[in-house]
C-alpha positions as YAML, in Angstrom:
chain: A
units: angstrom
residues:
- id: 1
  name: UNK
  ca: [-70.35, 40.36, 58.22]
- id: 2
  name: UNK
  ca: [-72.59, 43.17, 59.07]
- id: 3
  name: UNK
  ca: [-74.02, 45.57, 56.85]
- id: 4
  name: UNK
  ca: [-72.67, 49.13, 57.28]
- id: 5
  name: UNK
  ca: [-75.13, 50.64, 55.42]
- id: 6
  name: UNK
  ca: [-78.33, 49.54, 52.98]
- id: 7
  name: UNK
  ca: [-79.66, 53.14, 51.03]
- id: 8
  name: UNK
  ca: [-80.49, 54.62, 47.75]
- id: 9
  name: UNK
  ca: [-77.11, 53.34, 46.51]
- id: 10
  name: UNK
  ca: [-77.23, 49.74, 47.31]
- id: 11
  name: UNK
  ca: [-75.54, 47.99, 50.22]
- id: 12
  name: UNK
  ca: [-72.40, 48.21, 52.26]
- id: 13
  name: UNK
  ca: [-71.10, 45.14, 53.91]
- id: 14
  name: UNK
  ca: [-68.09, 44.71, 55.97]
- id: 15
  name: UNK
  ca: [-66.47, 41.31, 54.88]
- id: 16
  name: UNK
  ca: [-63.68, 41.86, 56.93]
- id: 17
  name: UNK
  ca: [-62.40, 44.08, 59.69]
- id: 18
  name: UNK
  ca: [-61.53, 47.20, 56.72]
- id: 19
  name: UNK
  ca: [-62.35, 45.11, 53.60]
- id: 20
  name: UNK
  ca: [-66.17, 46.14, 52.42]
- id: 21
  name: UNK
  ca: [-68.66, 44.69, 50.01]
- id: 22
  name: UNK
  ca: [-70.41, 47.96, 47.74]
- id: 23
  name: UNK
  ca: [-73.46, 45.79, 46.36]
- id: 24
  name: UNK
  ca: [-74.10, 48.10, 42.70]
- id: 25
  name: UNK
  ca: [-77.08, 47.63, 41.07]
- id: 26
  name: UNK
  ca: [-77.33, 46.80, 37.30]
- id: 27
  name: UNK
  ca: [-80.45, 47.68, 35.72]
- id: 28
  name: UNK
  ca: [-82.41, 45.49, 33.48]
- id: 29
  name: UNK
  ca: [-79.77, 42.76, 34.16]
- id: 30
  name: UNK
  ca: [-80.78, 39.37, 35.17]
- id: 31
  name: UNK
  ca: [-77.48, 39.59, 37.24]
- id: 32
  name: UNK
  ca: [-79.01, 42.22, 39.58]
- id: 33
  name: UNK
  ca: [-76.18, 43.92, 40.80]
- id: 34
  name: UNK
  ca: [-71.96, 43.35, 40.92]
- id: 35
  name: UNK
  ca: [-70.42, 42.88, 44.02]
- id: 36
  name: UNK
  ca: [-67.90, 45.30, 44.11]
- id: 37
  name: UNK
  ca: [-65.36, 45.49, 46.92]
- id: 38
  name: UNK
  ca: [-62.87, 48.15, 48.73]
- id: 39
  name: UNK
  ca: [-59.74, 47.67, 50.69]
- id: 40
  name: UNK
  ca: [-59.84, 50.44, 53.01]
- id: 41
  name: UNK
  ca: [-55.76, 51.08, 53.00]
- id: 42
  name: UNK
  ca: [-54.73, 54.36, 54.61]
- id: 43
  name: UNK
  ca: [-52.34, 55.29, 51.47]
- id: 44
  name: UNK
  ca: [-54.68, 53.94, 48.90]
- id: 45
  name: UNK
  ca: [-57.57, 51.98, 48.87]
- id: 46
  name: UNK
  ca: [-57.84, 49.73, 46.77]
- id: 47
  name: UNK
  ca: [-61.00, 48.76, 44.70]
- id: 48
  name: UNK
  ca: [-62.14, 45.11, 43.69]
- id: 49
  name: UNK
  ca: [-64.51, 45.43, 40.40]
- id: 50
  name: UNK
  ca: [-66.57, 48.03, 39.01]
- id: 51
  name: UNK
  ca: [-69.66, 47.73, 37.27]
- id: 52
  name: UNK
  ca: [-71.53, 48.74, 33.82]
- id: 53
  name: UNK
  ca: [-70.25, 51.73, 32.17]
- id: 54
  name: UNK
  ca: [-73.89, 53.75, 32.62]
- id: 55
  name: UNK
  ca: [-75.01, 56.36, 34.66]
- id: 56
  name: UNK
  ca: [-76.74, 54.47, 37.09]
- id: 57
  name: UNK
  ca: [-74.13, 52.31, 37.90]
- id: 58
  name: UNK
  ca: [-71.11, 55.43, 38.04]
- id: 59
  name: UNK
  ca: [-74.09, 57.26, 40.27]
- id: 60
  name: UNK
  ca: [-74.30, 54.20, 42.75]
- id: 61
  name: UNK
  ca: [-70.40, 53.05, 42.53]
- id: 62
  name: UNK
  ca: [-69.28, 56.33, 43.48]
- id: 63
  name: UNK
  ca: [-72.21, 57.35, 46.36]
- id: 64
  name: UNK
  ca: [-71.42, 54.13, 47.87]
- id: 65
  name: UNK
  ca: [-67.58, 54.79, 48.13]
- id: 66
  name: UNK
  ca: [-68.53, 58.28, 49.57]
- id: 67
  name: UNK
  ca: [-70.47, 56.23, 52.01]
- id: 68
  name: UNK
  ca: [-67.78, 54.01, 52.85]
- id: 69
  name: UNK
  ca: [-65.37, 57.40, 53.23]
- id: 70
  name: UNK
  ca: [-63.36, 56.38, 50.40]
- id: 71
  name: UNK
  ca: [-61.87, 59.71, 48.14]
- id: 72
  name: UNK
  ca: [-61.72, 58.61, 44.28]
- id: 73
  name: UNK
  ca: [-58.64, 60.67, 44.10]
- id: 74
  name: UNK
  ca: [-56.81, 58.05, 46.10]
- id: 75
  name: UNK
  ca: [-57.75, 54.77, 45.11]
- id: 76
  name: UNK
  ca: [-56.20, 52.40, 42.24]
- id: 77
  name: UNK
  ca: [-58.31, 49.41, 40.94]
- id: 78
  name: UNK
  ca: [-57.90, 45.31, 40.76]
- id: 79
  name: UNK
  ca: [-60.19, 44.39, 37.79]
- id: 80
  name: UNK
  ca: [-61.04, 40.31, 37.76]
- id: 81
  name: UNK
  ca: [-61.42, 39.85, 34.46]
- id: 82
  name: UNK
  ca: [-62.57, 41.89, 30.80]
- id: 83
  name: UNK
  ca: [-66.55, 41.76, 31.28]
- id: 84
  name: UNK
  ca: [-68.36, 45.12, 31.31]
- id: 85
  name: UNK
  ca: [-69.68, 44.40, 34.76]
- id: 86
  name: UNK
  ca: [-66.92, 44.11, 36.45]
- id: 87
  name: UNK
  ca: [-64.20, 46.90, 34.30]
- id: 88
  name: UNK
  ca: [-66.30, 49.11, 32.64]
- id: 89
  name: UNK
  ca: [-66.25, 51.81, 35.19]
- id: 90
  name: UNK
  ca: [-62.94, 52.38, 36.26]
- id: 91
  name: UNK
  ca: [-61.16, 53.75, 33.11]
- id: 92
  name: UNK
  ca: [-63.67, 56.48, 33.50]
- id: 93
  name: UNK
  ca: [-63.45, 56.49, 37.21]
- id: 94
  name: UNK
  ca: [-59.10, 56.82, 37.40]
- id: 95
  name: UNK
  ca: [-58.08, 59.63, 38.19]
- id: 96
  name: UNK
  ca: [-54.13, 60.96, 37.22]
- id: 97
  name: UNK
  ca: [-51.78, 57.94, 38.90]
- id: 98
  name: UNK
  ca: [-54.49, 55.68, 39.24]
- id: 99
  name: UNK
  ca: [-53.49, 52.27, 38.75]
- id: 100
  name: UNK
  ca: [-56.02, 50.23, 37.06]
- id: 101
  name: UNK
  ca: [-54.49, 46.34, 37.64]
- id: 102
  name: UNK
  ca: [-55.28, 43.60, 34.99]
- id: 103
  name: UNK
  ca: [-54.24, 40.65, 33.81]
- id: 104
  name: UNK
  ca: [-52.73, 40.32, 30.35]
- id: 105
  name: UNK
  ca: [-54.44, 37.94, 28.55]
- id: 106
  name: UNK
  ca: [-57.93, 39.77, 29.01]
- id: 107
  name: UNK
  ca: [-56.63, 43.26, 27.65]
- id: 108
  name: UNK
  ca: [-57.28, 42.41, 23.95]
- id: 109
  name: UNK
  ca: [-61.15, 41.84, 24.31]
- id: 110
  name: UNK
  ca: [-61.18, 44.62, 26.84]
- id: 111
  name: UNK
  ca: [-62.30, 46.84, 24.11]
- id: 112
  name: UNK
  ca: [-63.16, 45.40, 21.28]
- id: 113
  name: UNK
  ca: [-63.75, 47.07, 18.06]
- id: 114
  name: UNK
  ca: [-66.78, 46.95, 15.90]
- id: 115
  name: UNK
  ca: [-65.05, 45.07, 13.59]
- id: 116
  name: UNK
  ca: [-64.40, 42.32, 16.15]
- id: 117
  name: UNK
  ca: [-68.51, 42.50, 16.88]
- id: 118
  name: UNK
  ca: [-68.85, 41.54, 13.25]
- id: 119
  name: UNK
  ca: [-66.67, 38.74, 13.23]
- id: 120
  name: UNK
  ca: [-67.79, 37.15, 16.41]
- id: 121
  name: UNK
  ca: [-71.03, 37.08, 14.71]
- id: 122
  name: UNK
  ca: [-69.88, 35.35, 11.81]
- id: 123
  name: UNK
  ca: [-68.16, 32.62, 14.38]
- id: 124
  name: UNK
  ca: [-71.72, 32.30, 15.90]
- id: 125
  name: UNK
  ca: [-73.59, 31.72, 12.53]
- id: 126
  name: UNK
  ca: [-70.62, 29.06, 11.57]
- id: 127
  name: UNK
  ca: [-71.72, 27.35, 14.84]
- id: 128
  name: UNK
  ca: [-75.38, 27.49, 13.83]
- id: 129
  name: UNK
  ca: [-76.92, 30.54, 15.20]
- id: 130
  name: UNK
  ca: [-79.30, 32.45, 13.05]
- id: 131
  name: UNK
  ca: [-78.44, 35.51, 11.40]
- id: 132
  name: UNK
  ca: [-81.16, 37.64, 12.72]
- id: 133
  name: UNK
  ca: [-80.33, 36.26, 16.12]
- id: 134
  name: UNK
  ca: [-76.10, 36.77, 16.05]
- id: 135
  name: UNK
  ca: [-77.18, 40.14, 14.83]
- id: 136
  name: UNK
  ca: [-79.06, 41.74, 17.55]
- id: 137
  name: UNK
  ca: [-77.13, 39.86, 19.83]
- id: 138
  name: UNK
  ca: [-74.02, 41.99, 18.67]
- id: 139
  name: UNK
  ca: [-75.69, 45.02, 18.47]
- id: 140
  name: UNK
  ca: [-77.13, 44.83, 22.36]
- id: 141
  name: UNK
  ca: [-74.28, 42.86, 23.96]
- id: 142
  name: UNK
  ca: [-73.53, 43.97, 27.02]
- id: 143
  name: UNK
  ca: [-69.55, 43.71, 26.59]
- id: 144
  name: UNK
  ca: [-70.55, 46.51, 23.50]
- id: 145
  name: UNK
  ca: [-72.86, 48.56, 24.89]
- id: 146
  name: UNK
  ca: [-71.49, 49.01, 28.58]
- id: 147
  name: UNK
  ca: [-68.09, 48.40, 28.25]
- id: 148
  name: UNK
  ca: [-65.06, 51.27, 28.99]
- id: 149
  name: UNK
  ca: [-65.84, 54.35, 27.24]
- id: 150
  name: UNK
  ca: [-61.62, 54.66, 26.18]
- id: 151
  name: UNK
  ca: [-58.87, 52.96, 25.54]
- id: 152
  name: UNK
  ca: [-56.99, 52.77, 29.03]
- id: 153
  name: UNK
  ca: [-53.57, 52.61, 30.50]
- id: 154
  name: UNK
  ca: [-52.96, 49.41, 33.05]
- id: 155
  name: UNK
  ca: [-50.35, 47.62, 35.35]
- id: 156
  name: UNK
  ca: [-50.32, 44.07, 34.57]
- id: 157
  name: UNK
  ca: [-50.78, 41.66, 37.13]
- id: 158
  name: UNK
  ca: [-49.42, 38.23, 37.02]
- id: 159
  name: UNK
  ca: [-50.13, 35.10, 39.03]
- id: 160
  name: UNK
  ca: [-48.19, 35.53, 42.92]
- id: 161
  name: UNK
  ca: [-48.38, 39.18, 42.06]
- id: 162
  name: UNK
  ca: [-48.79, 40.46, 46.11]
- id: 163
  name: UNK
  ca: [-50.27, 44.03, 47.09]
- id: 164
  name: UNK
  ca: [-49.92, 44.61, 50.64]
- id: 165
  name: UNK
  ca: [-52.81, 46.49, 51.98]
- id: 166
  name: UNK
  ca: [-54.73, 47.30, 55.57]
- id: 167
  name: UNK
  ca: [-52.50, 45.10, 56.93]
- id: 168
  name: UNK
  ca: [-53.33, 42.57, 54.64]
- id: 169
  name: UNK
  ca: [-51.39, 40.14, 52.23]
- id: 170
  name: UNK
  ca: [-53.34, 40.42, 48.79]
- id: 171
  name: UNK
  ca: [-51.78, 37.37, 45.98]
- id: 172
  name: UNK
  ca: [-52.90, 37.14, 42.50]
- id: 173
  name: UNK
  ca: [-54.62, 33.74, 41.96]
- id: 174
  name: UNK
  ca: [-55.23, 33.31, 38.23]
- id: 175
  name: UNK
  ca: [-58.18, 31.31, 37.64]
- id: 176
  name: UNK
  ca: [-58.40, 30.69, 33.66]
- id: 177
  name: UNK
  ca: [-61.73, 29.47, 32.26]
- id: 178
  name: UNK
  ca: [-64.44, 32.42, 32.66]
- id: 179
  name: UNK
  ca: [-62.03, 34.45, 30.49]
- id: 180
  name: UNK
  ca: [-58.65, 34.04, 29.51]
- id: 181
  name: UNK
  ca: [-56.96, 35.69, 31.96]
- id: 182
  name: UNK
  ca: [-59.21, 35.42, 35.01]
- id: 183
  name: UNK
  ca: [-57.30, 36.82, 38.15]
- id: 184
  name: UNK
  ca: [-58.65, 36.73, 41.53]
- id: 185
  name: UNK
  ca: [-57.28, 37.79, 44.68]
- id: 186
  name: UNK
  ca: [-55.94, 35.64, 48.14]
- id: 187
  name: UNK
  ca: [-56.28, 37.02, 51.10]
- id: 188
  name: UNK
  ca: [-53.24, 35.25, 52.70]
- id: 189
  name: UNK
  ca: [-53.97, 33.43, 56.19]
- id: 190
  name: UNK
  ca: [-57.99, 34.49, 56.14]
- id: 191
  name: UNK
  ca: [-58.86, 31.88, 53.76]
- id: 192
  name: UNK
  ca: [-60.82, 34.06, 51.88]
- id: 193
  name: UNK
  ca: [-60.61, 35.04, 47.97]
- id: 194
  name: UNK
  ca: [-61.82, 37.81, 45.98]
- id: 195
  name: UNK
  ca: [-62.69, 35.46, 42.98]
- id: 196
  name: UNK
  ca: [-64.72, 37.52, 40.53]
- id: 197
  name: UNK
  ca: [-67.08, 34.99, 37.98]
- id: 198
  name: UNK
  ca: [-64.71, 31.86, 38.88]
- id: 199
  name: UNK
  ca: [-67.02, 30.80, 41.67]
- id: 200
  name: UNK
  ca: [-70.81, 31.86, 42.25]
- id: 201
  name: UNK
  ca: [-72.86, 30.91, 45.06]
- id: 202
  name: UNK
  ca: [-76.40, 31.34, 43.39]
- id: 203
  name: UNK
  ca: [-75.65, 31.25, 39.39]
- id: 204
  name: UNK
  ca: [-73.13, 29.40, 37.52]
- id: 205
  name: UNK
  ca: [-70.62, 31.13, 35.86]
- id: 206
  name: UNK
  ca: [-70.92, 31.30, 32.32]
- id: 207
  name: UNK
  ca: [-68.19, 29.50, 30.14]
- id: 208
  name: UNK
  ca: [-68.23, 30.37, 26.76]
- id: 209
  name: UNK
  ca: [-65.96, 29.74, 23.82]
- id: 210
  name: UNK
  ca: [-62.53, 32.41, 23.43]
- id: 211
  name: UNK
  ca: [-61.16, 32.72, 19.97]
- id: 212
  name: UNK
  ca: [-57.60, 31.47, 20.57]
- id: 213
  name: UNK
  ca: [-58.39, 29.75, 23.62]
- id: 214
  name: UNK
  ca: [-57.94, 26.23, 23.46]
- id: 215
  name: UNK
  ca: [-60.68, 24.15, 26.09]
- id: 216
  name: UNK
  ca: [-62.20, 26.81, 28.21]
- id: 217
  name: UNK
  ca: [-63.68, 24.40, 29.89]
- id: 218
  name: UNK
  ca: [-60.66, 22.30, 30.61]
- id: 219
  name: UNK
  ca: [-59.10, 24.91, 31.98]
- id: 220
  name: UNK
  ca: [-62.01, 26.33, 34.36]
- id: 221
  name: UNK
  ca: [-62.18, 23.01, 36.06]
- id: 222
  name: UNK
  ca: [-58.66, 22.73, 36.35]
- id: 223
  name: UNK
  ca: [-58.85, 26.15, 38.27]
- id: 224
  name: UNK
  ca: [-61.65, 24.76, 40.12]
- id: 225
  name: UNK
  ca: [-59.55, 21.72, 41.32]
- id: 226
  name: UNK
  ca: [-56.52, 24.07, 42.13]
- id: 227
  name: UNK
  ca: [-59.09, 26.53, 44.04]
- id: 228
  name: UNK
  ca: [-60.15, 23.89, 46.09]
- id: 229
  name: UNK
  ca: [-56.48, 23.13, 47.13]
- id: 230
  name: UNK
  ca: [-56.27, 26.45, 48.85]
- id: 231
  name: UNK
  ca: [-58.74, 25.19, 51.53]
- id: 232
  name: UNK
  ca: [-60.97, 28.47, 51.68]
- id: 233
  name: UNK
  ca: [-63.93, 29.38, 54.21]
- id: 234
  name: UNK
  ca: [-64.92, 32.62, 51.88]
- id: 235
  name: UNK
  ca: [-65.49, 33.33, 48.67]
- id: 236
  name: UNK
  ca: [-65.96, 36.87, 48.12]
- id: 237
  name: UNK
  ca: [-68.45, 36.85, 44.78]
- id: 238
  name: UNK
  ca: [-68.58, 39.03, 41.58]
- id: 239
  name: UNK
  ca: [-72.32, 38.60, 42.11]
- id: 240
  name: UNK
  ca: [-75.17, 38.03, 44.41]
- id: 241
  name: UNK
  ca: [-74.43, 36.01, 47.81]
- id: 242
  name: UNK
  ca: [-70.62, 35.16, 49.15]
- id: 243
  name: UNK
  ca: [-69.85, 31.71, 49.26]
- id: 244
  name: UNK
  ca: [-69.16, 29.89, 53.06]
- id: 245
  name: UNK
  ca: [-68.89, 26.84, 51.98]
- id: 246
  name: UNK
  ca: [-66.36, 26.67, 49.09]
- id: 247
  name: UNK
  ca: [-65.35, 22.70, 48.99]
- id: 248
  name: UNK
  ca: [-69.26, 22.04, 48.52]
- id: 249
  name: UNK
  ca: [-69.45, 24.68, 46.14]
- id: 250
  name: UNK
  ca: [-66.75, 23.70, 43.94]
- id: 251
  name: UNK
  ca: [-68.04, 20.23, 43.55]
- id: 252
  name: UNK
  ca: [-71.28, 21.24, 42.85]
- id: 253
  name: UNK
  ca: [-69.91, 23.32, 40.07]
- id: 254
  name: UNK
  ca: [-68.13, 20.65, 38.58]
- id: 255
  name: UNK
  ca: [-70.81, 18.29, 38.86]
- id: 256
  name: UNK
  ca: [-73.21, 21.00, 37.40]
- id: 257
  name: UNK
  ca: [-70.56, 20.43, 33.93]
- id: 258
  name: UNK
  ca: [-70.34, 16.88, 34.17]
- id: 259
  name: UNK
  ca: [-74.29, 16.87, 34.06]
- id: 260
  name: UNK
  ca: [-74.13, 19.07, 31.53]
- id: 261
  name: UNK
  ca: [-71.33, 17.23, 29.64]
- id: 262
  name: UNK
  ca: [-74.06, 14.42, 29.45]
- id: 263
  name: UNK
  ca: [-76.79, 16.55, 28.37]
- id: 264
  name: UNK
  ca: [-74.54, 17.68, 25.10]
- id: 265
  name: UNK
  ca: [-73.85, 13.56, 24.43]
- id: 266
  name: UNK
  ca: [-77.21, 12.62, 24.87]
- id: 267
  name: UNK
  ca: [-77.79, 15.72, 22.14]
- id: 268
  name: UNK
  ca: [-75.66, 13.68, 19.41]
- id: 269
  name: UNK
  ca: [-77.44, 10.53, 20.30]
- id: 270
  name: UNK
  ca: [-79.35, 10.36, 16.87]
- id: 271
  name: UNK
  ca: [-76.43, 12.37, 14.65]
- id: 272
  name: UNK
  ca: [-74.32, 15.13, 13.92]
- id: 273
  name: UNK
  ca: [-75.83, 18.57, 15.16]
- id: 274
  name: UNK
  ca: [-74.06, 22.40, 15.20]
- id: 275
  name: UNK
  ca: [-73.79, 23.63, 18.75]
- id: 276
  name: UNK
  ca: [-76.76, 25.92, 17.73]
- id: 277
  name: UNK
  ca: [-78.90, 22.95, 17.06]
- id: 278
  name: UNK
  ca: [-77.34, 21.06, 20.18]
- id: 279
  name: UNK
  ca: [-78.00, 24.32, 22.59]
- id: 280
  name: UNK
  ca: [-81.96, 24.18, 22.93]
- id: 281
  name: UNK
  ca: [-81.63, 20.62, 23.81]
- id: 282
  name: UNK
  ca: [-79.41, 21.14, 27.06]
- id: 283
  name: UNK
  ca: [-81.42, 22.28, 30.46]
- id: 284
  name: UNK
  ca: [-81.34, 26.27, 31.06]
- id: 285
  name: UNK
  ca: [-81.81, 28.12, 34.12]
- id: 286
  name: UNK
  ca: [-83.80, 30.31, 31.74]
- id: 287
  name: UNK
  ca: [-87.83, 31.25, 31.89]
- id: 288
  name: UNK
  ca: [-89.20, 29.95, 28.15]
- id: 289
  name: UNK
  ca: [-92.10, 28.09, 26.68]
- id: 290
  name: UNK
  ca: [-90.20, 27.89, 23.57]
- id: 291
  name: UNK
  ca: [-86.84, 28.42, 22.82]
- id: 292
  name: UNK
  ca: [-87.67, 31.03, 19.72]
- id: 293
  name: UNK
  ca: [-88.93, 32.97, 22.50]
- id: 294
  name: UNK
  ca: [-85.59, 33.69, 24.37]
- id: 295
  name: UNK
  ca: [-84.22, 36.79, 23.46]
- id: 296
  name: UNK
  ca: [-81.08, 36.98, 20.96]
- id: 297
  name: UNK
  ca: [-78.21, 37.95, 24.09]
- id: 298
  name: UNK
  ca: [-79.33, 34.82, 26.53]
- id: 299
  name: UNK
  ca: [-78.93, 32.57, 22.99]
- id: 300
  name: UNK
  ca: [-75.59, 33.76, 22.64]
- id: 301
  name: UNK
  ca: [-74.32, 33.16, 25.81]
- id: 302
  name: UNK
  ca: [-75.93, 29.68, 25.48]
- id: 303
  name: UNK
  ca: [-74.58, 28.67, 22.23]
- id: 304
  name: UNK
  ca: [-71.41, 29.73, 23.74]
- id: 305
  name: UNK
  ca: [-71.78, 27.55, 26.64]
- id: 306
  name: UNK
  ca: [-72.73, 24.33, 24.46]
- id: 307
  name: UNK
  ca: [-69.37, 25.09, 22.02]
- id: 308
  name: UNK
  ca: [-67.31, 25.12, 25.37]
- id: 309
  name: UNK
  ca: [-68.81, 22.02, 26.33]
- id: 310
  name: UNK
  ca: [-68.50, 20.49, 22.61]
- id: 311
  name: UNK
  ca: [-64.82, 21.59, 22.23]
- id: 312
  name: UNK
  ca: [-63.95, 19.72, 26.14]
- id: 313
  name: UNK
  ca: [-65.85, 16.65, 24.57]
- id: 314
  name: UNK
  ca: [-63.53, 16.87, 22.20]
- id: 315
  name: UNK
  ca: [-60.64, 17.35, 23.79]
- id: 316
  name: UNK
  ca: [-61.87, 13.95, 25.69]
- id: 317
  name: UNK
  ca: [-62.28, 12.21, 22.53]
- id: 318
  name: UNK
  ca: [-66.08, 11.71, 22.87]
- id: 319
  name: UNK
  ca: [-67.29, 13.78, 20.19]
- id: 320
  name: UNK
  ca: [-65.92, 14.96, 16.69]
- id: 321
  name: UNK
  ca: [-65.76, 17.73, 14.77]
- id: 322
  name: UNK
  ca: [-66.04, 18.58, 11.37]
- id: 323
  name: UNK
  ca: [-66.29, 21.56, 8.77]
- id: 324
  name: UNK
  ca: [-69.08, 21.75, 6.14]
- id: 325
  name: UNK
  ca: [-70.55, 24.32, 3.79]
- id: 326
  name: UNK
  ca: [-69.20, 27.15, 6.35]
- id: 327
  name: UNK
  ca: [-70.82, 25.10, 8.98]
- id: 328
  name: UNK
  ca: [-69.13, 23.49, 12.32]
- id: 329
  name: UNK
  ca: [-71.02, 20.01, 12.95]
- id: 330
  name: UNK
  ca: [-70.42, 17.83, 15.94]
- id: 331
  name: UNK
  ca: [-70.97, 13.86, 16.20]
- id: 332
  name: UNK
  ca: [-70.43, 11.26, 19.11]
- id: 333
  name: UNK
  ca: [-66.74, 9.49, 18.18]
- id: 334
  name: UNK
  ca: [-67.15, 5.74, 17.46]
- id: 335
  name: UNK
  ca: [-66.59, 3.66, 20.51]
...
C-alpha cells in the first residue's frame, strides 16, 4: 500500500493495483479527514465517498483527483451512506451523466428540510435533552450545515448490485445499522470491502437512533456478524486507518456494545431515567471534566447512541419503556 503522493491536498494511497485512497481533510472535525477512494477505470472512474460540502474540502477532493489523473468530467460516484462527510460533495461535483449511486433507504434524510431540524429536536428534548442544548445542536449539525447544497438526481443501488470496473468485480454489500441504508462495496476474490462507517479501525462508529427504524442496533450487529462471514483481509475505512485485521475488529466492535449494553443497565440500577439522564453515565471517548462542558453536537450524538442502546435493551426485554408528561423514561424489566 504505498503512498503515491502526501502534499497540500492530503494523501494518495494505492490500496490496490488501480484502486487509490484520497485522504481529505475536514476542518475543525474531530474526524480529521474522510477517506475517500477512486477506481481508476479507463471508461469511468469511479469514486468511493466525498467529503463536507465546504470549500476546503471541494479544494482538496478535487486537487487530489487531479493528482491521481482522474478528469471530473468522467467519473460517476458510489456514496456509502447519507452523512455530510461522505455525500455532500458530489451533487455539486456531477457533472451532466454523472451517476451519483445510493441506496434507497438513505435518500429521505439526504437532505433534510428545516422543518425536519425542528422536529428532530423536539424527539431529542422528549428523550431528555435540554432545550438550549437540542437547539444549537440543530443549528450547527454537521448533516445541516455541510450537507449537499441541492436536491440531486441518483441511481439506486441495491444489495448484489455489481459494477465491473479496472478489471474488478465491485458487489453492493448493504450493511444496515450506521444509517438505514448503509451500502458498502465487495471487492470480489481480494477480500477487501469499501465499507464506509460500518467498520472503523481507530473510532467506533456512531449508532444513533432513525425515526422509523426499528433497533439500529440490532441490525448493525447483525451486519457485523454477516460481515464477518465474508472472511475479509481489508477493510477499506470511511475514516482514519484501513483495517487488516477484520475478524479481530469485528469482535472488538461488538464487544465494545455489549460493554456498553452493561453500562446503560447498570444506569437503571436505582430507577427509571430518560436516555438524556442515562447518557452522562455511560463511558465516552470524549475529553470533559464535566459533562455540562461538552459542547451541544457531541451530546447529541451521545444521547443518540444511549437511545440506540435503550431501544436494543428493549428489544431484549431487559429494559422498559414508558411515556410521561411528553417525556420517554426507561426502567430495568422485572426479572
Amino acid at each position: 500500500m504505498a503512498v503515491w503522493y502526501s502534499g497540500d491536498f492530503g494523501m494518495i494511497q494505492e490500496m490496490l493495483p488501480g484502486i487509490l485512497r484520497l485522504e481529505v481533510p475536514l476542518p475543525k472535525s474531530p474526524l480529521k479527514a474522510t477517506n475517500s477512494y477512486v477506481v481508476l477505470d479507463h471508461d469511468r472512474p469511479l469514486v468511493i465517498d466525498t467529503a463536507f460540502n465546504r470549500p476546503e474540502c471541494r479544494a482538496a477532493l478535487e486537487g487530489l483527483l487531479v493528482e491521481a489523473g482522474v478528469d471530473l468530467d468522467r467519473v460517476d460516484f458510489f456514496v456509502t451512506h447519507l452523512h455530510a462527510d461522505h455525500l455532500g460533495l458530489a451533487p455539486s461535483l456531477a457533472r451532466n451523466g454523472t451517476a451519483i449511486y445510493f441506496n434507497e433507504p438513505d435518500m429521505p434524510l439526504a437532505r433534510p428540510s428545516d422543518e425536519y431540524w425542528e422536529w428532530m429536536g423536539h424527539v431529542y428534548e422528549r428523550h431528555g435533552l435540554p432545550l438550549h442544548d437540542s437547539r444549537i445542536a440543530m443549528d450547527r449539525h454537521p448533516g445541516r450545515i455541510y450537507g449537499p447544497e441541492r436536491d440531486f438526481a441518483y441511481t439506486v443501488v441495491r444489495d448484489g448490485d455489481v459494477f465491473h470496473k479496472a478489471g474488478y468485480t465491485l458487489r453492493c454489500f448493504q450493511t444496515i445499522g450506521h444509517t438505514p441504508g448503509h451500502m458498502c462495496l465487495l471487492v470480489e476474490g481480494h477480500r477487501a470491502l469499501f465499507c464506509g462507517d460500518h467498520i472503523l479501525g481507530d473510532i467506533t462508529p456512531n449508532i444513533t437512533m432513525w425515526i422509523g427504524m426499528d433497533n439500529p442496533l440490532g441490525h448493525y450487529l447483525w451486519s457485523l456478524d454477516a460481515t464477518a462471514r465474508l472472511g475479509l483481509e481489508y477493510a477499506f475505512t470511511g475514516h482514519r486507518s484501513i483495517v487488516t485485521d477484520c475478524s479481530a475488529r469485528i469482535a472488538q466492535l461488538k464487544d465494545h456494545h455489549a460493554v456498553r449494553c452493561n453500562e446503560v443497565l447498570a444506569a437503571l440500577a436505582d430507577g427509571e431515567k430518560d436516555a438524556a439522564t442515562v447518557t452522562p453515565l455511560i463511558s465516552w471517548d470524549l475529553r470533559y471534566e464535566r459533562w455540562d462542558d461538552v459542547h451541544p453536537v457531541q451530546k447529541l450524538f451521545a444521547t443518540g447512541e444511549t437511545i440506540a442502546h435503550l431501544q436494543y435493551l428493549e428489544k431484549l426485554g431487559k429494559v422498559k419503556r414508558r411515556e410521561s408528561e411528553g417525556r420517554v423514561l426507561f426502567s430495568l424489566s422485572p426479572v
